[in-house]
DSSP file (Angstrom, degrees, kcal/mol; ACC not computed):
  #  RESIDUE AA STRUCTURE BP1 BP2  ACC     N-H-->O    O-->H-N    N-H-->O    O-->H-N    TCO  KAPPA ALPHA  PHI   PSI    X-CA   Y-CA   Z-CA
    1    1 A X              0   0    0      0, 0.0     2,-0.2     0, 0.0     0, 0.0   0.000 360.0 360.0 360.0 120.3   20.4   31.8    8.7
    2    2 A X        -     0   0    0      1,-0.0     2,-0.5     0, 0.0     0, 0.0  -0.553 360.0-120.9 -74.0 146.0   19.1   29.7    6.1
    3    3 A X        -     0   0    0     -2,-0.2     2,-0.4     2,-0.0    -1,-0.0  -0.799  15.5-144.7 -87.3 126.9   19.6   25.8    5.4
    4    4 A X        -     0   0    0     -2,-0.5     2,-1.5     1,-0.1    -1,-0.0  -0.631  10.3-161.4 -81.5 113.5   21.1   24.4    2.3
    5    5 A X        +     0   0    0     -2,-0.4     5,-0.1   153,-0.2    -1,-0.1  -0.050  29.5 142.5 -90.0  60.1   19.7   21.4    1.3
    6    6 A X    >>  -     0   0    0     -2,-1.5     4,-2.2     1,-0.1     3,-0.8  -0.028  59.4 -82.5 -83.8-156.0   21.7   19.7   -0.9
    7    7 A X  H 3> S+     0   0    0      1,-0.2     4,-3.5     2,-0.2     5,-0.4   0.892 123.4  54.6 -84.0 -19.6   22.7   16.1   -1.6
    8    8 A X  H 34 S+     0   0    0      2,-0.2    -1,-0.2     1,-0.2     4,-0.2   0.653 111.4  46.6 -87.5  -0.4   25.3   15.5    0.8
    9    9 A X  H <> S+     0   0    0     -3,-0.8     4,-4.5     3,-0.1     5,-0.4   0.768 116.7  57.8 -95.4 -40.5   22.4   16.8    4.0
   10   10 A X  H  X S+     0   0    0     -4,-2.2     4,-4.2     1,-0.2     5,-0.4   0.985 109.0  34.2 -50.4 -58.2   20.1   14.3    1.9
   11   11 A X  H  X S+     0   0    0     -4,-3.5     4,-2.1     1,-0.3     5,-0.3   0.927 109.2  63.2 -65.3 -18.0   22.2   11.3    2.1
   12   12 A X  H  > S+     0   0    0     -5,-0.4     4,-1.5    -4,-0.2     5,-0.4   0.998 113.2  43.3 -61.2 -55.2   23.1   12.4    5.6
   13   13 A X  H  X S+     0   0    0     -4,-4.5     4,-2.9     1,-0.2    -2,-0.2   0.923 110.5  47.1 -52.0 -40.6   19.0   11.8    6.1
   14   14 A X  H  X S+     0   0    0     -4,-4.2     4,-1.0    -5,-0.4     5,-0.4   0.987 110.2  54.1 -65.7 -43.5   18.4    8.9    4.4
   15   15 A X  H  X S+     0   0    0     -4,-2.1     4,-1.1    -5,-0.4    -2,-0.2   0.824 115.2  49.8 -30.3 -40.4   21.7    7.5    6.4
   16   16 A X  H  X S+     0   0    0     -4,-1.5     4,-2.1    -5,-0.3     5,-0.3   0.928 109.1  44.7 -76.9 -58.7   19.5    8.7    9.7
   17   17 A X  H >X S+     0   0    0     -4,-2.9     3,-2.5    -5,-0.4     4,-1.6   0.856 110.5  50.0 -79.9 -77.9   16.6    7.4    9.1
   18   18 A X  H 3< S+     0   0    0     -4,-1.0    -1,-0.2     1,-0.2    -2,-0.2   0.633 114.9  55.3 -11.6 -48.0   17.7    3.9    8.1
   19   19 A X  H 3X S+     0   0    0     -4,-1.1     4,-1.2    -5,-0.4    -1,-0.2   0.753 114.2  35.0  -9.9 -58.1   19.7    4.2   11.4
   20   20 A X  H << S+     0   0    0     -3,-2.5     4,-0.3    -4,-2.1    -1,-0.3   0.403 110.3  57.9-125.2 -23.6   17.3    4.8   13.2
   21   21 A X  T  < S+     0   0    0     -4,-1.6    20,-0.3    -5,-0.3    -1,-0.2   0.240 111.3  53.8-105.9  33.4   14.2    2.6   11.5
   22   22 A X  T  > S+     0   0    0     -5,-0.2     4,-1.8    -4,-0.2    -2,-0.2   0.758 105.7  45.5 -72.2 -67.3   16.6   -0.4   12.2
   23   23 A X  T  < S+     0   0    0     -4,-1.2    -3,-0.1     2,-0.2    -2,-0.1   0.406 110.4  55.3  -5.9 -39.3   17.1    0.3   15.6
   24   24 A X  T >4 S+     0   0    0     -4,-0.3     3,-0.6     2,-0.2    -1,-0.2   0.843 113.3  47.3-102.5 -48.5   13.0    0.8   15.9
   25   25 A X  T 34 S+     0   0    0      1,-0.3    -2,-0.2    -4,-0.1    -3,-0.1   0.877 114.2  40.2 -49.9 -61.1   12.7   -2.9   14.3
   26   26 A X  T 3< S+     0   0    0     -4,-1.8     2,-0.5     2,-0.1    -1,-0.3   0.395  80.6 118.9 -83.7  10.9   14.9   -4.7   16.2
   27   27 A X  S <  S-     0   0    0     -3,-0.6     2,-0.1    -5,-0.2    -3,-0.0  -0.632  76.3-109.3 -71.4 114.0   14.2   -3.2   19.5
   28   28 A X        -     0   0    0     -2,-0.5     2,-0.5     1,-0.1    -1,-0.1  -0.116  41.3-178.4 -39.7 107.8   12.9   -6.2   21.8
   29   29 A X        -     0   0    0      1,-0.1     5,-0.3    -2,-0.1     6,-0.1  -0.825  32.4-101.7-111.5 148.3    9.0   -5.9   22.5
   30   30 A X     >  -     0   0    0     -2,-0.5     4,-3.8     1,-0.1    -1,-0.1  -0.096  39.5 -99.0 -53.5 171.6    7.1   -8.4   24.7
   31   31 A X  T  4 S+     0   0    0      1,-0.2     4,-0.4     2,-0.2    -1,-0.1   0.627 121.9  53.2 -60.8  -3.7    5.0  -11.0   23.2
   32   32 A X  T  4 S+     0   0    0      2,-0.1    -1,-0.2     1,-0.1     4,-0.2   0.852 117.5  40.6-111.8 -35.8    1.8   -9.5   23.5
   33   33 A X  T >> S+     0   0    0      1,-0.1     3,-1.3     2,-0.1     4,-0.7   0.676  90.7  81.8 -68.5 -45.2    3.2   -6.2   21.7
   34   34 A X  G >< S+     0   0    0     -4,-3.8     3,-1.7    -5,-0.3    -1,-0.1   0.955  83.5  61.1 -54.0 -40.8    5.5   -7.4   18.9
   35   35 A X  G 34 S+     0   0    0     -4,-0.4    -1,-0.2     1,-0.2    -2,-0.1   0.827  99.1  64.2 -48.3 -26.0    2.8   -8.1   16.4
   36   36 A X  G <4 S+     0   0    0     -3,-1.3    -1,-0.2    -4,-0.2    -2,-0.2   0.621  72.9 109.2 -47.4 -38.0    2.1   -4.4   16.7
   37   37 A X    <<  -     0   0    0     -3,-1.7   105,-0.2    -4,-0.7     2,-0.1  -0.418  66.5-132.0 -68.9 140.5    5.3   -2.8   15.4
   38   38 A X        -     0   0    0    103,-0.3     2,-3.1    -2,-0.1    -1,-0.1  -0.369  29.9 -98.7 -83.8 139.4    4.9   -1.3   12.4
   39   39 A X     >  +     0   0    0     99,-0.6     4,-1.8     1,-0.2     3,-0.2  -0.467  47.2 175.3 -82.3  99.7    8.0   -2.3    9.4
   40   40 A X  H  >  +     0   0    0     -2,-3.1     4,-2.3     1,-0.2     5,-0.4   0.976  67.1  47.5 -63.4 -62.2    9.9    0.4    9.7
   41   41 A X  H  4 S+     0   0    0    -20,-0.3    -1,-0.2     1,-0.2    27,-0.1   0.418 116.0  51.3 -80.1  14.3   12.9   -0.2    7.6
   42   42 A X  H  > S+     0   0    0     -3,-0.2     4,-2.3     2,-0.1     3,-0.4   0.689 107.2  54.0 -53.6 -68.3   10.2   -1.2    4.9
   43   43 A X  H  X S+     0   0    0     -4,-1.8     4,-3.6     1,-0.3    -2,-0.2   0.954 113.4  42.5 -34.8 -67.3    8.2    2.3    5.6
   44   44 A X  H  X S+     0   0    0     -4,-2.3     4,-1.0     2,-0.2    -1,-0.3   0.800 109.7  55.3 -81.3   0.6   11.4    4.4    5.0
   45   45 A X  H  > S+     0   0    0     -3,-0.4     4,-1.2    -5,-0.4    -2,-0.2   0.952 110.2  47.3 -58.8 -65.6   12.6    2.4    1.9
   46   46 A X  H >X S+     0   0    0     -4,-2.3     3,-1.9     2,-0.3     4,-0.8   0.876 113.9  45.7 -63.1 -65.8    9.3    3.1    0.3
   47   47 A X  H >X S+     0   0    0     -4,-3.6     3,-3.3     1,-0.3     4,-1.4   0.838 113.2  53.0 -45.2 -56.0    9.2    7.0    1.2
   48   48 A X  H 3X S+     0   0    0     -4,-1.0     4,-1.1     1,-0.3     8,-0.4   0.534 109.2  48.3 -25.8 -40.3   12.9    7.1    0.0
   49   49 A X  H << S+     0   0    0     -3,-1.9    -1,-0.3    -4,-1.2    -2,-0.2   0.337 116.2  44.4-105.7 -10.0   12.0    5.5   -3.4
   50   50 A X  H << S+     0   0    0     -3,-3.3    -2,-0.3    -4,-0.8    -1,-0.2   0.580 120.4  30.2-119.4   8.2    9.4    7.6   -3.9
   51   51 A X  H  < S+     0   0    0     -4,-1.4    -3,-0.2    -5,-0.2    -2,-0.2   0.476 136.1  28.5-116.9   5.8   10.4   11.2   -3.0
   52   52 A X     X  +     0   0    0     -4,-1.1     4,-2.0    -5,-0.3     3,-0.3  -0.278  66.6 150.2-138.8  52.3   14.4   10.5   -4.0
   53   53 A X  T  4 S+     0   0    0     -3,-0.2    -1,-0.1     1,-0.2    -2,-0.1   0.927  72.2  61.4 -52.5 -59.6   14.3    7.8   -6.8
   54   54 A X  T  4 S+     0   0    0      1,-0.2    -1,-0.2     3,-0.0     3,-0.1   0.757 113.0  38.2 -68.2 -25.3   17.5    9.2   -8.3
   55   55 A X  T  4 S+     0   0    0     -3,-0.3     2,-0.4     1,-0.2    -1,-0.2   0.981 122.5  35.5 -65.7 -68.1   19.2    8.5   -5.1
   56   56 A X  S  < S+     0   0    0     -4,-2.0    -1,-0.2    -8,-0.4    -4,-0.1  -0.855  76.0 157.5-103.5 135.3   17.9    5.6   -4.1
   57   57 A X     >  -     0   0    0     -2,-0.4     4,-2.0    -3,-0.1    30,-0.1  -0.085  60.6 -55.2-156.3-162.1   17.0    2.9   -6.9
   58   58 A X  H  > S+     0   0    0      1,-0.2     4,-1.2     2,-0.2     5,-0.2   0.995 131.6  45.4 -68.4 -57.1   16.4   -1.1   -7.3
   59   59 A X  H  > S+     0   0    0      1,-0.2     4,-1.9     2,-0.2     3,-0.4   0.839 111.0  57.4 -69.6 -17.0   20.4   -2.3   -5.7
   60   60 A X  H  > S+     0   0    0      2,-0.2     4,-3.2     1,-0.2    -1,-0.2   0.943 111.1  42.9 -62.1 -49.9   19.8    0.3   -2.7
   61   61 A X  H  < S+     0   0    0     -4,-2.0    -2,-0.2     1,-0.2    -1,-0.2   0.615 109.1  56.1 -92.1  17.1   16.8   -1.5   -2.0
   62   62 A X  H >X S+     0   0    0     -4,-1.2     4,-3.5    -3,-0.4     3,-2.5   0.791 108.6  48.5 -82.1 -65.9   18.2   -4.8   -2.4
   63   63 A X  H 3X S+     0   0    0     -4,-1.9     4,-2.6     1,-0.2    -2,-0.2   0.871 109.2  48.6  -9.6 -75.5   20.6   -4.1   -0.1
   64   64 A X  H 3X S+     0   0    0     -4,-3.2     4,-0.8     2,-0.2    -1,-0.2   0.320 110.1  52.8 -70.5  -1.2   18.4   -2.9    2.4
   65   65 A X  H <> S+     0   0    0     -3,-2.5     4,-5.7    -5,-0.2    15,-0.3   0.720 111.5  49.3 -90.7 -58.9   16.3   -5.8    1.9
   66   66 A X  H  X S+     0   0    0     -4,-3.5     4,-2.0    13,-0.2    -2,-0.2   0.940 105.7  54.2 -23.4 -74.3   19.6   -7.9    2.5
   67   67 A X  H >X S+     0   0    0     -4,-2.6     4,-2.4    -5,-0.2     3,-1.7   0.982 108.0  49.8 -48.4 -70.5   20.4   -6.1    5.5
   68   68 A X  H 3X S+     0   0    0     -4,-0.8     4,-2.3     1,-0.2     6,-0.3   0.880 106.6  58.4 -47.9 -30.4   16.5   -7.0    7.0
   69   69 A X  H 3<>S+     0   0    0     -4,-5.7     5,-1.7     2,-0.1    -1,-0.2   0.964 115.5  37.6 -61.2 -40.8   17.1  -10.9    6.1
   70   70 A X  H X<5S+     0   0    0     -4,-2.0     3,-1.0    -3,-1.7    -2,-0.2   0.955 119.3  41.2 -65.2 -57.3   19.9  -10.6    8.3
   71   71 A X  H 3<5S+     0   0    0     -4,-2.4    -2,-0.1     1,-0.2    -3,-0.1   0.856 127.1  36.7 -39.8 -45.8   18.6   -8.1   11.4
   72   72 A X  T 3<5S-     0   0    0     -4,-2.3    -1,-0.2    -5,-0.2    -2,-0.1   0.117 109.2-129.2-124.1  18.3   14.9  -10.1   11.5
   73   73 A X  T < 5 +     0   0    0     -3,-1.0     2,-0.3     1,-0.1    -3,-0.1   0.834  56.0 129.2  12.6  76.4   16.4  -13.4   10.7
   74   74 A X      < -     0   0    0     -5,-1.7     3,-0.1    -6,-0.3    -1,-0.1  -0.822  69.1 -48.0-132.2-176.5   14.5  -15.3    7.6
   75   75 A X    >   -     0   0    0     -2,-0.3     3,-3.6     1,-0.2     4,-0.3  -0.232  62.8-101.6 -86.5 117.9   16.1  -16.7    4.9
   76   76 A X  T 3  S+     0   0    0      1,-0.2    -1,-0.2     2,-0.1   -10,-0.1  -0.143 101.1  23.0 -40.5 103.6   18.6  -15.0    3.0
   77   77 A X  T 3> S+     0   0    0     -2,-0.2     4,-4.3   -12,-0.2    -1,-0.2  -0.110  97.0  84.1 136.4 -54.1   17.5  -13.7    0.1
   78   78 A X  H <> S+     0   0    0     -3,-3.6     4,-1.4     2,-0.2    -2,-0.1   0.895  87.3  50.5 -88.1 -19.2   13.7  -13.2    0.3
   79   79 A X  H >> S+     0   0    0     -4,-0.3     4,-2.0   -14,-0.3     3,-0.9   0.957 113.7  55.1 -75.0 -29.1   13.0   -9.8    2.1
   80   80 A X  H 3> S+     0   0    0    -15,-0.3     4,-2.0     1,-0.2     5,-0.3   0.981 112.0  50.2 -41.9 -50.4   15.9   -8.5   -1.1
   81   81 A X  H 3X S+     0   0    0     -4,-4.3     4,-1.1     2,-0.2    -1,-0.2   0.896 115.1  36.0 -53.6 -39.4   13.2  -10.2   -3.1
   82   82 A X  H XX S+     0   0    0     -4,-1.4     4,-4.6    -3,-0.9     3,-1.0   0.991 115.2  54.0 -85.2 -46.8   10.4   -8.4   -1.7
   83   83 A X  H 3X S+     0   0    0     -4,-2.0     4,-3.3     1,-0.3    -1,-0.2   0.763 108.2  47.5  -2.7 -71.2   12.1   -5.3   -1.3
   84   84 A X  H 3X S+     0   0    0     -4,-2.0     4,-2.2     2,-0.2     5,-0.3   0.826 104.6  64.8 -81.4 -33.9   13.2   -5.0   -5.0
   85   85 A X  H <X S+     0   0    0     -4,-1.1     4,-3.6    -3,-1.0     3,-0.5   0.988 106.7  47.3 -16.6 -75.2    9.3   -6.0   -5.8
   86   86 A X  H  X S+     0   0    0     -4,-4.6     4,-1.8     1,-0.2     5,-0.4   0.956 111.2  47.2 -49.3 -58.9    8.6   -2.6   -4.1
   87   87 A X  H  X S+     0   0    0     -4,-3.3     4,-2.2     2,-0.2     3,-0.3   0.858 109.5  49.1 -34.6 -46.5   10.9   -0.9   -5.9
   88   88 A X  H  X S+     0   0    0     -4,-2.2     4,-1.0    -3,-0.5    -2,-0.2   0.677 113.2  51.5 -85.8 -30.7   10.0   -2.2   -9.1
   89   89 A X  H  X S+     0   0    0     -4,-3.6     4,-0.9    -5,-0.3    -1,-0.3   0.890 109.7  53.9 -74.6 -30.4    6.1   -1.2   -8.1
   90   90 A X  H  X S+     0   0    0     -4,-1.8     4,-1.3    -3,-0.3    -2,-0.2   0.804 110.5  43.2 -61.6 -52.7    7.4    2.3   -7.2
   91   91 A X  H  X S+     0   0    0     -4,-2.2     4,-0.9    -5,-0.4    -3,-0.2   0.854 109.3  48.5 -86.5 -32.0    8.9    2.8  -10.4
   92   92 A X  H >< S+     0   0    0     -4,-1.0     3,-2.5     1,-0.1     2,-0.2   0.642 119.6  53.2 -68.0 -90.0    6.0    1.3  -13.3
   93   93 A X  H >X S+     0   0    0     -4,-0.9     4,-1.0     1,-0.3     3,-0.9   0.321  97.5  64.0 -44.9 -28.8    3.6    4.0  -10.6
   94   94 A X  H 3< S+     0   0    0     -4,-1.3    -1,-0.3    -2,-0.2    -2,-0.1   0.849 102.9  44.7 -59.6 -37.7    5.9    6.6  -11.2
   95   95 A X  T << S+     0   0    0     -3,-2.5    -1,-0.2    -4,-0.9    -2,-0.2   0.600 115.8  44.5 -67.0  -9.7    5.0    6.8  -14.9
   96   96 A X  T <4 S+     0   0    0     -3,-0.9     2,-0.5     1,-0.0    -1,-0.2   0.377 116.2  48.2-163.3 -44.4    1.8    6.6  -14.5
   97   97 A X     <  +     0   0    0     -4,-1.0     3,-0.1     1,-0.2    -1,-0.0  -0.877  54.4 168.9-125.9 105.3    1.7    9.6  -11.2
   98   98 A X        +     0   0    0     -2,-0.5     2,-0.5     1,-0.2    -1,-0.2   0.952  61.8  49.8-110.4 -26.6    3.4   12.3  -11.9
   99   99 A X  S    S-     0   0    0      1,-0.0     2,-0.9     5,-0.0    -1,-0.2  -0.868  78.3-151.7 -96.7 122.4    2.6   15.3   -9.1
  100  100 A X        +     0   0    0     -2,-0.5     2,-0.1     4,-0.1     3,-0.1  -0.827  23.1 176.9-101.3 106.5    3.3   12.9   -5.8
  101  101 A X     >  -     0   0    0     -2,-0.9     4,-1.3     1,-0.1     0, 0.0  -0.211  49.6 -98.7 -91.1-162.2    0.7   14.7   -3.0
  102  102 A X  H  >>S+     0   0    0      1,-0.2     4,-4.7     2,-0.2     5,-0.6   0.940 130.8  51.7 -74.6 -49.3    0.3   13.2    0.8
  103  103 A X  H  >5S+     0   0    0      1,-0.2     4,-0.6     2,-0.2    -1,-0.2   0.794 116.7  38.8 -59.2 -25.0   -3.1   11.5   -0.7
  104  104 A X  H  >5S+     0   0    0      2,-0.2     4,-4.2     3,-0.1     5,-0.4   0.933 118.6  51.0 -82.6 -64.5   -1.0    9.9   -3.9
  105  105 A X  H  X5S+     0   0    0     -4,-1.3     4,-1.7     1,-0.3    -2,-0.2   0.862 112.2  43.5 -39.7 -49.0    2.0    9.1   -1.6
  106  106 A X  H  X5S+     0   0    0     -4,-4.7     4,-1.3     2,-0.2    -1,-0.3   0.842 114.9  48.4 -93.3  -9.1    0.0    7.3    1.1
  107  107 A X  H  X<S+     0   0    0     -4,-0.6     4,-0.9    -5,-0.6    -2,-0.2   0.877 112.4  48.9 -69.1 -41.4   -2.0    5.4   -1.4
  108  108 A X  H  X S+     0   0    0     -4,-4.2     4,-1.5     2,-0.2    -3,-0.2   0.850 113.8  46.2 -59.3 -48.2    1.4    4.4   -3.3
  109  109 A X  H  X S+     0   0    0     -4,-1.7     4,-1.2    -5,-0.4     5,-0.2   0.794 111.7  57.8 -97.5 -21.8    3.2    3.2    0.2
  110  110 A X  H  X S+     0   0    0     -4,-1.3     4,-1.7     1,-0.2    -1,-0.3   0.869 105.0  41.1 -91.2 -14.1    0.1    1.5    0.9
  111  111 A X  H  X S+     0   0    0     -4,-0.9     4,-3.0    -5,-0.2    -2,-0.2   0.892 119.0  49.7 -71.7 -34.9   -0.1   -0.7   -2.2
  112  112 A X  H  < S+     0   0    0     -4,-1.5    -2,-0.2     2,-0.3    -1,-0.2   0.554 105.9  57.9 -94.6  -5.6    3.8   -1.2   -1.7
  113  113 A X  H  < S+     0   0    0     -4,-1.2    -1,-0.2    -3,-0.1    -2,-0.2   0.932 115.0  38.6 -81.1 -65.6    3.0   -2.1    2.1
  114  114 A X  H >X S+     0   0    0     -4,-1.7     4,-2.0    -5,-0.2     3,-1.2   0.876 108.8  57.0 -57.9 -62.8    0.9   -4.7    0.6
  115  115 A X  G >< S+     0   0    0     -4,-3.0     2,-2.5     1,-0.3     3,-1.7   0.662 114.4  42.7 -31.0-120.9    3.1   -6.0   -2.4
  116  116 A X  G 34 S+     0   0    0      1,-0.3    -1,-0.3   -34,-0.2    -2,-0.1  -0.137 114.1  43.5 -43.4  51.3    5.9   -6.8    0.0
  117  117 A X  G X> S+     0   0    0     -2,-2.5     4,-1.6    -3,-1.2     3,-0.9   0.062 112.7  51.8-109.1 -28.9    4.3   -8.3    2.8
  118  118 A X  H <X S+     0   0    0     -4,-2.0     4,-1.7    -3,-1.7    -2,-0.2   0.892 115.5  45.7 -33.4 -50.9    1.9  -10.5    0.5
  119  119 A X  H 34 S+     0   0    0     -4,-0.3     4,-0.4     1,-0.2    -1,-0.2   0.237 108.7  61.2 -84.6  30.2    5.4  -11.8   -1.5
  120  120 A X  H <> S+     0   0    0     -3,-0.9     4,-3.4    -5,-0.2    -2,-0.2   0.800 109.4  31.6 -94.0 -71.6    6.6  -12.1    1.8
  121  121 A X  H  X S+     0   0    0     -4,-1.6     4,-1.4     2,-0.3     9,-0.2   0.743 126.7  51.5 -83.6 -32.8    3.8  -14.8    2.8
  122  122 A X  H >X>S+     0   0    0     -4,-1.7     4,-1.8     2,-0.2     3,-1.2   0.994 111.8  38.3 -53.1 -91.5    4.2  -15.9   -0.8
  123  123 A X  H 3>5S+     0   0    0     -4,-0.4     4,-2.0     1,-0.3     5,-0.3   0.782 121.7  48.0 -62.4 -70.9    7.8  -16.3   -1.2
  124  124 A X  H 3X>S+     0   0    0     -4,-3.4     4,-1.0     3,-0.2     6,-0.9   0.788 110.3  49.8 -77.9 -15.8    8.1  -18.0    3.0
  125  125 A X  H <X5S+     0   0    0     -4,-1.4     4,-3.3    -3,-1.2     3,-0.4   0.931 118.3  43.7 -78.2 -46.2    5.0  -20.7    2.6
  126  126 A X  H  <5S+     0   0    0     -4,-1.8    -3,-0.2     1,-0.3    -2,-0.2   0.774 125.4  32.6 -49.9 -22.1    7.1  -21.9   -1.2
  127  127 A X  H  <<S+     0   0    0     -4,-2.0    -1,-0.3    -5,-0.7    -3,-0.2   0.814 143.0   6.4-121.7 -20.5   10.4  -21.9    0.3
  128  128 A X  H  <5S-     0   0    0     -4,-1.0    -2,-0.2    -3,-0.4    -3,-0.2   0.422  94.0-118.8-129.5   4.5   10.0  -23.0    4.1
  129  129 A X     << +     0   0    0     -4,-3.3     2,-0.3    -5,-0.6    -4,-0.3   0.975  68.4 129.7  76.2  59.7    6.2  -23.9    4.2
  130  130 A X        -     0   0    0     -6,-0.9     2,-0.3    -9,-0.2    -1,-0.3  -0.960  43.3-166.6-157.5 140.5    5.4  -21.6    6.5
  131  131 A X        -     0   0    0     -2,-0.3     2,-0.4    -6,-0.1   -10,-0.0  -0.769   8.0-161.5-157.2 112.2    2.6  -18.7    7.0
  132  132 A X        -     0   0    0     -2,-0.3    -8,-0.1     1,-0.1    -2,-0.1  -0.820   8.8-179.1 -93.1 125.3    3.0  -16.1    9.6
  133  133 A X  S >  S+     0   0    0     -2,-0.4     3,-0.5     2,-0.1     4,-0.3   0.342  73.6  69.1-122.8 -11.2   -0.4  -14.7   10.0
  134  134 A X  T >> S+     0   0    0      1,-0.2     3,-2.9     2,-0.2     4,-0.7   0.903  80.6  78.2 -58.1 -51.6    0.7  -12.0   12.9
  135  135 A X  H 3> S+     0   0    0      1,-0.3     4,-1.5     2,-0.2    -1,-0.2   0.439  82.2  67.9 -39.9 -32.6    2.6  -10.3   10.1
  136  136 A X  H <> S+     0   0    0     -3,-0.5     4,-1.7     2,-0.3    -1,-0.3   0.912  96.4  54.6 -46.7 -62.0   -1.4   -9.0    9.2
  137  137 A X  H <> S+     0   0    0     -3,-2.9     4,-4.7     1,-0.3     5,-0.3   0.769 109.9  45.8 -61.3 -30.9   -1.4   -6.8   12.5
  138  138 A X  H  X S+     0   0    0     -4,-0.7     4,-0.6     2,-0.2   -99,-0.6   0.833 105.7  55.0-105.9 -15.8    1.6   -5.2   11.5
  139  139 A X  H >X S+     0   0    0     -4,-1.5     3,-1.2    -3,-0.2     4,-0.6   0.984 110.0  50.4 -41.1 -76.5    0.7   -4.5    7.9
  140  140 A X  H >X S+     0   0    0     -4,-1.7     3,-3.7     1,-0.2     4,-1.8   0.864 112.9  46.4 -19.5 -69.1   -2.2   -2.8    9.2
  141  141 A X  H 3X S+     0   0    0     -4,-4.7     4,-1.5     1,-0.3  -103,-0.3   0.708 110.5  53.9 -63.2  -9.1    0.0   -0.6   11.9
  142  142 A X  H << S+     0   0    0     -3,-1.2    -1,-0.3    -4,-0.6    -2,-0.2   0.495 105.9  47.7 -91.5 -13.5    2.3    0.1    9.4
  143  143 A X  H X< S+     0   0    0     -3,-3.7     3,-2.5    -4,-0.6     4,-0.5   0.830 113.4  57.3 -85.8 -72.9   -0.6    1.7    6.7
  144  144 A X  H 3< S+     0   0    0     -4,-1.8     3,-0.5     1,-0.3     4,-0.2   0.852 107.5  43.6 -53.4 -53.6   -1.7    3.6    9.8
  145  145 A X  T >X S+     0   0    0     -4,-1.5     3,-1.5     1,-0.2     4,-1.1   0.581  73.0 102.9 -74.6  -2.1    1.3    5.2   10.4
  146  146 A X  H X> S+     0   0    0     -3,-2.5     3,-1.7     1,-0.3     4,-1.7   0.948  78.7  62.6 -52.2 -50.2    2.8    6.4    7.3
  147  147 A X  H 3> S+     0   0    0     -3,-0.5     4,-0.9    -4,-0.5     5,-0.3   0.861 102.4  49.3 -52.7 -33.9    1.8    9.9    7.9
  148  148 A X  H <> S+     0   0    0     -3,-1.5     4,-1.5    -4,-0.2     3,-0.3   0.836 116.5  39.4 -62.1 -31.1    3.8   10.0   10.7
  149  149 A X  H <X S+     0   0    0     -3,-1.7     4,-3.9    -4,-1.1    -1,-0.2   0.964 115.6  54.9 -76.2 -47.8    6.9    8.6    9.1
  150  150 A X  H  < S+     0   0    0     -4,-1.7    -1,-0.2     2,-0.2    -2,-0.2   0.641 108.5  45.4 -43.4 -39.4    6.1   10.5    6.1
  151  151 A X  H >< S+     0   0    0     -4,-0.9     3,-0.7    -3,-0.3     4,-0.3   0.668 111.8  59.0 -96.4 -26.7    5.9   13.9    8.1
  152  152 A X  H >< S+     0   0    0     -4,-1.5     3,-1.1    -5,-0.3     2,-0.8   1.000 111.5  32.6 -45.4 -80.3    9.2   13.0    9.9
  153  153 A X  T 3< S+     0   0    0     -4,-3.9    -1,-0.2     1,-0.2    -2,-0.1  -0.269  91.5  94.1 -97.3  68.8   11.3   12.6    7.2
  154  154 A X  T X> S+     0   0    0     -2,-0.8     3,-0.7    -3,-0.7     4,-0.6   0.470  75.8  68.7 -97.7 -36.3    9.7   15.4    5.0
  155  155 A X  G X4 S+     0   0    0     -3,-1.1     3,-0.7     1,-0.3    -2,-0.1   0.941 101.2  54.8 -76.7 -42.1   12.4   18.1    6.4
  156  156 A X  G 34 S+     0   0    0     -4,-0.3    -1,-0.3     1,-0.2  -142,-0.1   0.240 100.9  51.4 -89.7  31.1   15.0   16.0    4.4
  157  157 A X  G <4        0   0    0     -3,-0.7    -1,-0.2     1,-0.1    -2,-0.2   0.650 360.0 360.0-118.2 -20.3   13.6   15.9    1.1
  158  158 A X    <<        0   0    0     -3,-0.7  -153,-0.2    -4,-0.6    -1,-0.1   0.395 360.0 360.0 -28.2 360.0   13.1   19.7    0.8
């Protein structure tokens, strides 16, 4: 028996995996371990925006930027800022890259890895004078791992 992919099994994925890289984020790690986690509900925005921009667009990832100001408690307002950053880098690269491979894809999520956590550090020393420097480690682990996220949710873009 074959599987239909159509939109309504997409949005059921994208639904999943947000779900489920919320969940991965706020899950309590010791001290010596949080810097390690990788931004998950960053990671799947960024695949999401680039292998279903016409589902998900600039106010999805406002939202979902929204939602992480709330979950990871900072100040309302700036991961939607960085968030929509990403988007807005996702979409001038799109003109620009028009067959998206693995090598394009992880090169793309890793510039957008980089955009939003740089107007991150930007955006929290202007407005509370502050620079979390931890935040580094987990950029890194979060570049390392996009193929895995990447081959994870792969089945739902099909």
């Amino acid at each position: 028996m074959e599987i239909v992919y159509d939109k309504p099994y997409k949005i059921f994925g994208i639904i999943l995996s947000f779900i489920v890289a919320i969940i991965l984020n706020v899950y309590p790690l010791s001290v010596g371990m949080a810097p390690l986690r990788p931004m998950f509900i960053i990671m799947v925005l960024i695949f999401w925006l680039i292998f279903q921009p016409q589902l998900i667009g600039l106010f999805f990832a406002f939202f979902i930027g929204l939602i992480a100001d709330m979950l990871l408690d900072t100040t309302l307002g700036q991961q939607a800022f960085c968030t929509v950053l990403v988007a807005l880098v996702i979409r001038i690269s799109s003109l620009y890259i028009h067959q998206i491979n693995r090598t394009n894809a992880w090169f793309l999520a890793c510039l957008c890895l980089v955009t939003y956590q740089c107007s991150l550090w930007i955006v929290q020393l202007f407005s509370q004078n502050i620079f979390i420097s931890d935040s580094g480690i987990s950029l890194l682990m979060s570049m390392l791992s996009w193929p895995v996220v990447m081959w994870l949710l792969a089945r739902f873009v099909r």
